[in-house]
C-alpha positions in Angstrom: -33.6 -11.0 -0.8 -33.3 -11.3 3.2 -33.1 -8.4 5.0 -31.7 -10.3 7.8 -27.6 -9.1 8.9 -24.7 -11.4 9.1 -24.2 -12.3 12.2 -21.8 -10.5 14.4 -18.0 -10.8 14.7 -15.9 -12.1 17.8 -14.6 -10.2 20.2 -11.1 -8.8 19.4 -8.0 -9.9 21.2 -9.2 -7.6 24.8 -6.3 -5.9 26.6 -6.9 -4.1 30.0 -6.6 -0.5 29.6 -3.7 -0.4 33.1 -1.9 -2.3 30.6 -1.8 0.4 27.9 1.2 3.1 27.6 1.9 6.0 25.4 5.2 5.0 24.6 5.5 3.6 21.2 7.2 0.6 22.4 5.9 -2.6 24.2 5.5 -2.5 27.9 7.8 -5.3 28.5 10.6 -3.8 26.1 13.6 -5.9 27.8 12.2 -8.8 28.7 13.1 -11.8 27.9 11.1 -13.2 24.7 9.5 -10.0 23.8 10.1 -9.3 20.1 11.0 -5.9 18.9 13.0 -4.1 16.1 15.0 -0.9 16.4 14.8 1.8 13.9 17.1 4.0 15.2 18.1 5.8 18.2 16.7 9.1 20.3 18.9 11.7 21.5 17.3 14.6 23.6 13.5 15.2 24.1 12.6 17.7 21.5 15.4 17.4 18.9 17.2 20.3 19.9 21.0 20.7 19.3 23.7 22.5 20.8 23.2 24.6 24.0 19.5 25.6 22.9 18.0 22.9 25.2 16.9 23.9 29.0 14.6 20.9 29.3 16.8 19.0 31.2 16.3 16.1 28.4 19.1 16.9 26.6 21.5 14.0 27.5 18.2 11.4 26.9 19.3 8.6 24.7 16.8 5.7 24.1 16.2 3.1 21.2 13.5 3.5 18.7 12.1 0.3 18.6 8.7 -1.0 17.3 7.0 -4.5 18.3 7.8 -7.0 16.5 5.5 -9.7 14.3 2.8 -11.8 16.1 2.5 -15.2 15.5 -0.4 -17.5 14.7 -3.2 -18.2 16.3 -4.0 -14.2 16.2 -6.7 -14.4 18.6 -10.9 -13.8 17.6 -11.2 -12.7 14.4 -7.8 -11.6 13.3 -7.0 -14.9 11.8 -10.2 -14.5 10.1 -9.3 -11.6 7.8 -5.6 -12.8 8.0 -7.1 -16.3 6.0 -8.1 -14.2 3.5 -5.0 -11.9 2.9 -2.6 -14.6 4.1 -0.5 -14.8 0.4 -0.4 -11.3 0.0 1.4 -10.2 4.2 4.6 -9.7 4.7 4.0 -9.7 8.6 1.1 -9.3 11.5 1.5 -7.2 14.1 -0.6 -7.0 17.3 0.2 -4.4 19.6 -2.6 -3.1 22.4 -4.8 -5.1 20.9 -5.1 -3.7 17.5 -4.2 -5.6 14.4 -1.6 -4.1 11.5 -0.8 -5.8 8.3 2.4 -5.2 6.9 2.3 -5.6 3.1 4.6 -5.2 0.0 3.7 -2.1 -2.5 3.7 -4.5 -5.2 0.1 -6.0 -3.4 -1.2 -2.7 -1.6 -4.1 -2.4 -4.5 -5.1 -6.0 -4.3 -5.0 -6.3 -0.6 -7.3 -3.3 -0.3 -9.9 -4.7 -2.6 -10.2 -7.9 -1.2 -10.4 -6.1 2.5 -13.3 -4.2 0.7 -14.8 -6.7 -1.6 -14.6 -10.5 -0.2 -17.8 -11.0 1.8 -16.6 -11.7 5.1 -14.1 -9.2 5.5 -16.3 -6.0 4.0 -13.9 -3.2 5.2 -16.3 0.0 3.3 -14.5 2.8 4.8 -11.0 4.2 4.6 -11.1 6.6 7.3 -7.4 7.9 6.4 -4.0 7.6 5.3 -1.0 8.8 6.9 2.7 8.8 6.8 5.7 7.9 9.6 9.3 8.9 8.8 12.0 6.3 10.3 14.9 7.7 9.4 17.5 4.7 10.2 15.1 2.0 9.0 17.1 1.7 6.5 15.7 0.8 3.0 12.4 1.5 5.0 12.4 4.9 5.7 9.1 5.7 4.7 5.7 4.2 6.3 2.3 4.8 4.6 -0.5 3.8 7.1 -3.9 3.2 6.2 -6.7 2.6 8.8 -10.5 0.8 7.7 -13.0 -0.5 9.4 -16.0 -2.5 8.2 -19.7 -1.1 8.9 -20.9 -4.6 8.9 -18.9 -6.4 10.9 -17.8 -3.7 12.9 -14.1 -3.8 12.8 -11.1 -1.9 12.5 -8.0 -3.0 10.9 -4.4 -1.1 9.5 -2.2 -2.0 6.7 1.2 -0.5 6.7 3.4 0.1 3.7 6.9 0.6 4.1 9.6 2.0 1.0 12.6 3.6 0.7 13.0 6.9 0.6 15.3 6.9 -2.8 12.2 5.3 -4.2 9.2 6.6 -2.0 6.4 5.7 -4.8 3.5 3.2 -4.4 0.1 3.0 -6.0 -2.8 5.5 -5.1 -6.1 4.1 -3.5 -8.1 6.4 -4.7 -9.7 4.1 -7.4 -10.4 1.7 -4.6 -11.3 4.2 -1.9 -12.2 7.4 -3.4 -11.9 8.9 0.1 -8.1 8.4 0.1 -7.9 11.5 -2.4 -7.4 14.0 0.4 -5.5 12.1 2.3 -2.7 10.8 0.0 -2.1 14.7 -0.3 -1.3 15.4 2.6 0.4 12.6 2.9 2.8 13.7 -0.3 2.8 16.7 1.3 4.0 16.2 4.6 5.9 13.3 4.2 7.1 13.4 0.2 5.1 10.1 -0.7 4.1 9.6 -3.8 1.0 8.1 -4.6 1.3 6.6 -8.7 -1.9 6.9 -10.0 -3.3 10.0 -8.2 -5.6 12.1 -10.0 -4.3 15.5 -8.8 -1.3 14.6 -6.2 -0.5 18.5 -5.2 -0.3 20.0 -2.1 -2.7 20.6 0.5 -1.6 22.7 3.1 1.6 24.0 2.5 1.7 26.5 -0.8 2.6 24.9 -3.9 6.3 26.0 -3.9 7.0 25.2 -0.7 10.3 23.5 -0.2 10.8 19.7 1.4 8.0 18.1 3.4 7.6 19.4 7.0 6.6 16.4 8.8 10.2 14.0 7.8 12.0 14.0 11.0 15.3 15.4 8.9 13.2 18.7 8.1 14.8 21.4 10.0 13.0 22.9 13.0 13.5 26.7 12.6 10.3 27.5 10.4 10.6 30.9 8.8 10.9 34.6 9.9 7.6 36.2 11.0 7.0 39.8 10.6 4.2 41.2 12.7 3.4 45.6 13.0 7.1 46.3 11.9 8.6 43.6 14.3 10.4 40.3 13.6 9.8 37.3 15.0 12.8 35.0 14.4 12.3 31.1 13.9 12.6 28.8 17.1 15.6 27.8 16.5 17.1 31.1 16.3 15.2 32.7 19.3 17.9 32.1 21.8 21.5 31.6 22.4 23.3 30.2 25.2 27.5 30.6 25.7 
């Protein structure tokens, strides 16, 4: 057997780094030909109602929007892995020059064996799974996002899986990546995903009988009542009151 490695991967689509942004939206959002999809709408900074807010943010109001799907050719080795998972994607997306692949629920199991099995893909690791909360994608409103990356070729890659929150259940990776255990937990537990298949799919950091998951965006803010030497600390939202 040769010891001798593969040999290495094209670059990835490049992207200079004056061109990146910490908004969650393309750069260009406006422009004429850019692709996006809104998901909703933002009112405020940091969702407080009434008179509670002394930001200054409180009249804000901007579109949710995320990009939208690329189109082929990807770019380096994108179309590469995409080859191999092509019947299996509901859409690409490219966005700063990292790769997601949307997929259906129904295919989540298969497409992560073949990212870990086929030869020239060879995705070993599932560094972690977590959850997104769109609340007016509707049908959608749920995202489960897992991120790999491949030891041998030295790549990083993320599928996304959307459902609705009536229905929020897809299958556990855990008998695929045994790493996902800890992760689809918290995952359930912040985000009320659930992960068929699971071999214990409790709670992680909140207490077992904890009500809702804290991380949906329709959770309520105000936390509960702190007591501390005799003294109470009310929740945030309770703290202050404005006529």
């Amino acid at each position: 057997m040769s010891d001798d490695k593969p040999a290495g991967p094209e670059k990835a689509v490049e992207q200079p780094a004056v061109e990146q942004s910490p908004e969650n939206a393309p750069e260009a959002l406006g422009e004429p030909g850019l692709e996006v999809r809104a998901v909703g709408e933002r009112h405020g900074m940091f969702g407080v109602k009434g008179s509670g807010d002394t930001s200054g943010y409180g009249g804000l109001v901007a579109p949710v929007v995320l990009p939208g799907a690329a189109q082929r050719p990807y770019g380096g080795w994108f179309d590469k892995v995409a080859d191999v998972l092509d019947p299996l994607i509901e859409q690409v997306v490219i966005h700063r020059g990292e790769i997601t692949f949307h997929v259906h629920r129904d295919h989540l199991s298969e497409v992560a064996k073949k990212l870990r099995d086929d030869p020239s893909l060879r995705f070993e690791l599932l560094s972690g799974v977590s959850g997104v909360h769109y609340p007016g994608d509707t049908g959608r409103e749920l995202h489960a996002v897992y991120h790999l990356m491949s030891f041998t070729w030295n790549r990083r890659v993320r599928v996304e899986v959307a459902v609705p929150d009536a229905d929020p259940h897809l299958p556990s990776l855990v008998p695929v990546y045994p790493a996902a255990d800890w992760h689809e937990r918290e995952t359930w537990d912040m985000f009320g995903l659930r992960f068929d298949g699971h071999p214990a799919l409790t709670r992680i950091l909140m207490p077992d009988d904890w009500p809702g998951h804290p991380q949906r965006k329709d959770y309520p803010l105000g936390g509960i009542p702190v007591e501390y030497k005799g003294a109470s600390v009310p929740p945030p939202d309770q703290r202050r009151s404005y006529n």
